[in-house]
Structure formats: C-alpha cells, structure tokens
N, C-alpha and C positions, 0 to 999 in steps of 0.2 A: 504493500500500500504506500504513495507517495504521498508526505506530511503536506500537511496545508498549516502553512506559516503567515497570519496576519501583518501587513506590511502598515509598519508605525500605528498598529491597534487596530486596522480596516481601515484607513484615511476616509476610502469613500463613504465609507458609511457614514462617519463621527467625526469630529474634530479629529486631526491627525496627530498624535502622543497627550491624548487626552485623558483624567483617570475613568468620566463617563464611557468612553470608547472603551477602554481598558475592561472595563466592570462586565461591559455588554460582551466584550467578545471570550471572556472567562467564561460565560455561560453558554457558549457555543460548542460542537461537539467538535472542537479544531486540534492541529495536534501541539500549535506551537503560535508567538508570539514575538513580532519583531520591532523593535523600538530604539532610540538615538537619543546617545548623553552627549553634555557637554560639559567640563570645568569651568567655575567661576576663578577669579584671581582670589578670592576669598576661602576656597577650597570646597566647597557646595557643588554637588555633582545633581546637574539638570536634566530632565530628559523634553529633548527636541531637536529638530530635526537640524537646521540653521546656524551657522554661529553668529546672526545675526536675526535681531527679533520682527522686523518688517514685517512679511510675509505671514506669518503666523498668530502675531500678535497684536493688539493696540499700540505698543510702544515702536519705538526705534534705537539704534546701539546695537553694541555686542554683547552677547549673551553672556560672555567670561568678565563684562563688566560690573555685573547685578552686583550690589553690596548681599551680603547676607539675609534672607530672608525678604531683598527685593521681590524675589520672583510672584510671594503673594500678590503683589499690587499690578501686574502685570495682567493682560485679560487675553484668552485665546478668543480669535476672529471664530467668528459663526457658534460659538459655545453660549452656554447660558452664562458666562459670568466667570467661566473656569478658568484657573491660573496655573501656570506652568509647573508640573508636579517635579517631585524630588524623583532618585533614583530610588531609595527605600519607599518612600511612597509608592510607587507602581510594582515593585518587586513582594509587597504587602500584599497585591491585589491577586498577586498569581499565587501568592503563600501556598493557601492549602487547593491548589489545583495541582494536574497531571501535566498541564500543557511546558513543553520548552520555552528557556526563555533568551531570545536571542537579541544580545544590544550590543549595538554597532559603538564603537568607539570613535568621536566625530573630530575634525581637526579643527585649528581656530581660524578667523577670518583668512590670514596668510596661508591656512594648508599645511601649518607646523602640525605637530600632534601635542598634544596639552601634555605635559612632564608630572608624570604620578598620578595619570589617571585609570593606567590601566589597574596599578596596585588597589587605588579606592575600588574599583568595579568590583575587584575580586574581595576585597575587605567585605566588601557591604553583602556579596552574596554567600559570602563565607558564614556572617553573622546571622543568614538568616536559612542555613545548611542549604543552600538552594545549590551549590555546585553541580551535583551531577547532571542537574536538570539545563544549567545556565552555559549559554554558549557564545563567548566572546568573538565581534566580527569588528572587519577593517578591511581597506582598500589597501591599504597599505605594509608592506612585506616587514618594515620594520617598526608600526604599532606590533603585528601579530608576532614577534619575535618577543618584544619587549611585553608580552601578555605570558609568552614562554616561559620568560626567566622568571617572571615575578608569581604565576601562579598556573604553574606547569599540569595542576589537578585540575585545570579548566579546559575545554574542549575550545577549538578556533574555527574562526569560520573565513576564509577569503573571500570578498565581493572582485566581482572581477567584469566589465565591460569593453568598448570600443575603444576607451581612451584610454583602460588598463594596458589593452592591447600596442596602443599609440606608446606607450610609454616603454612598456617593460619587453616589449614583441609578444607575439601570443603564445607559443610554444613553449618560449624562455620563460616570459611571465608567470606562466601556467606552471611549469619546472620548478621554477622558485615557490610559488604559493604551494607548493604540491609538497613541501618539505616544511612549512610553516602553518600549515592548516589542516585540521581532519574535513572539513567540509569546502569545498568553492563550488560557489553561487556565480553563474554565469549569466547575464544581461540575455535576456530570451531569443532577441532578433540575433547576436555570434552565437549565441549555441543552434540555434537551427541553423545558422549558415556554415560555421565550421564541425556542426556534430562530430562526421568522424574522426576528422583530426585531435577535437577534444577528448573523446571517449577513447581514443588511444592510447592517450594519456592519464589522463584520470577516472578511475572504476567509475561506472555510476551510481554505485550506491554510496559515491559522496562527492557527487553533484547534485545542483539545483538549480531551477532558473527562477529569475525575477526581471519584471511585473508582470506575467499573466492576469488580466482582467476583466476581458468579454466572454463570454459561454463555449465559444470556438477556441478560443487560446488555452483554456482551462483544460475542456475536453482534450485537446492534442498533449500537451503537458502531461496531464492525469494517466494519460496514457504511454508515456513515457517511463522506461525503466531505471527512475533516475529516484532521488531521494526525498526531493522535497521541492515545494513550489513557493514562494514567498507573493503574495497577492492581495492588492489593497480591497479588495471584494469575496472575502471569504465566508458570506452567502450565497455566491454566485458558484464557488469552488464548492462548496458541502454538495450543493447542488447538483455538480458536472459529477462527479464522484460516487455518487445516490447510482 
C-alpha cells in the first residue's frame, strides 16, 4: 500500500501548517503528515512554510525575526483568527495518533540552513518519544547530514526536484541523497519523466512523489510501486485509493 502523506496539513483543504488543519487531518484515515519549521533568532522553532510571513500571514518580515512569543499576534490568511503554531504545538496534535510525522527543515530568507535546528527538531520529538514515528526532511544534502550526526535514531527524508537536478545533476544528486537519506521524495512531473533512470537507482520502496492532486494524478501515483505520495488533497487521495 502506498502512504498518503498530507502536504503542510492538506493546504487545500485548510489553512496551510494550521493546528485547525492539523486536528482535521489526525482524524482522517491517512498514513502520515507533512509540515515546515523555521528558527527564530530567539530560538523558538515555528512551523510554516516561508521564511518570510507575507504570503501566509497578516504581517510582513522574517519569520526568524518574531521576538519570543511574537508569533501569537501574528494571524494566518483565510483562518478564523489562527496564529502561527509552535513545533510542540503541532507534534501535540499527532501525540496519541498512528500517523508519520514528516517536517521539512526550512532554510532562512538567504537559503542558509538555520545553525541548531536540526538538534531542536530532534530534542522536541525526543521529549515527546515521537522518534520512530518522526521523519526529518531537507532539500539539502548537508541539512540531512547534519540531522545524521546530531540525531542518527531519526529516519531522513530527501526532497528532490528540477532544480535539485539543476544543481547537484540528477544521477549524482540522487547518489549523494541516496547515502544521506532513507526516503527521496521526487517532484512528480522528473519522476515520470526520468522513472527508469530513477528506479535504477533508488529501490522504490523508498521513493515518493510530490504534489499529486487531481483524481488522475493520484490514481496513477496510487498505483505506482513506490512508497508514498505527499499530496495537499488527501480527501481526494483516500478516495483514488478506496
């Protein structure tokens, strides 16, 4: 059976990294949930998507700017009133469930990676025994390395795309994440177009695509002998799956 992974909570459905979304997609029969932190310069680990609040929020700045307990005051776009939850906040919500919980470690406005945040990740899910379940993701070969050293009892995940491709070459890219990660997560439109070249490479039972999201993309994915699908409509996924 190929996991059906909520992308940032079901964006489509909810606010995207919202605890309302959060709460609602816990109650779905899904297998796993994927979500995005950020560091503050205060040391407060946020989850969302941006390292910039625009887009998502009422406010504007950087996300790594919030003084401590800023984030309350802060209001997600299209939500009832919702503000930007903590990483323990949402890892609360998945507590006593089944489902995986997979958070992407995000970089800051520049594309640096924030310095001690993988170790906070893994503190906070440490404190709440969630490891086995918790699956630390990154685009990049040296967050996921530095997730290695610091908390080698957590499983990794590589996202990998067009631009991964642009950057690191597909093959070599792939090579390298392939020594740094138990899972890569490949951008839907390269993995159908390089399949066999990828599958040569890496077994599929730890590969994934993302975003699958219409009822066609889903069905073809679903039906693929691969591991898991990451998808902001995981209504639409329960569904093709049925």
């Amino acid at each position: 059976m190929v996991y059906i992974i909520g992308h940032r909570g079901g964006r489509n459905l909810w606010p995207e990294n919202s605890l309302s979304g959060f709460r609602k997609l816990a109650q779905m029969p899904v297998d796993g949930v994927e979500f995005d932190i950020h560091l503050t310069r205060s040391g407060e680990v946020l989850v969302i998507h941006d390292p910039t609040l625009e887009r998502t929020t009422d406010a504007d700045g950087l996300v790594a700017d919030l003084h401590p307990g800023e984030n309350r005051a802060v209001r997600l776009k299209e939500s009832d009133g919702e503000t930007i939850p903590t990483l323990e906040e949402v890892l609360a919500v998945f507590k006593d469930t089944s489902l995986e919980l997979h958070i992407e470690l995000k970089t800051n406005a520049d594309g640096k990676p924030y310095e001690g945040l993988a170790a906070k990740a893994a503190a906070a899910v440490d404190r709440l025994a969630l490891a086995t379940r918790s699956i630390l993701t990154s685009f990049h070969p040296d967050v996921l390395a530095d997730i290695r050293k610091v908390a080698p009892h957590i499983r990794t995940l590589s996202s990998f795309d067009s631009k991964s491709a642009e950057r690191l070459g597909l093959m070599n890219g792939l090579s390298l994440l392939k020594e740094c990660s138990d899972i890569i997560a490949v951008e839907k439109s390269l993995l159908a177009a390089q399949w066999e070249q990828i599958t040569e490479l890496v077994p599929v039972e730890r590969l994934g695509a993302w975003v699958p999201n219409d009822i066609g993309d889903l069905e073809y994915w679903l039906a693929k002998p691969i591991r898991q699908i990451t998808t902001d409509r995981p209504d639409l996924a329960l569904q093709a799956r049925r």
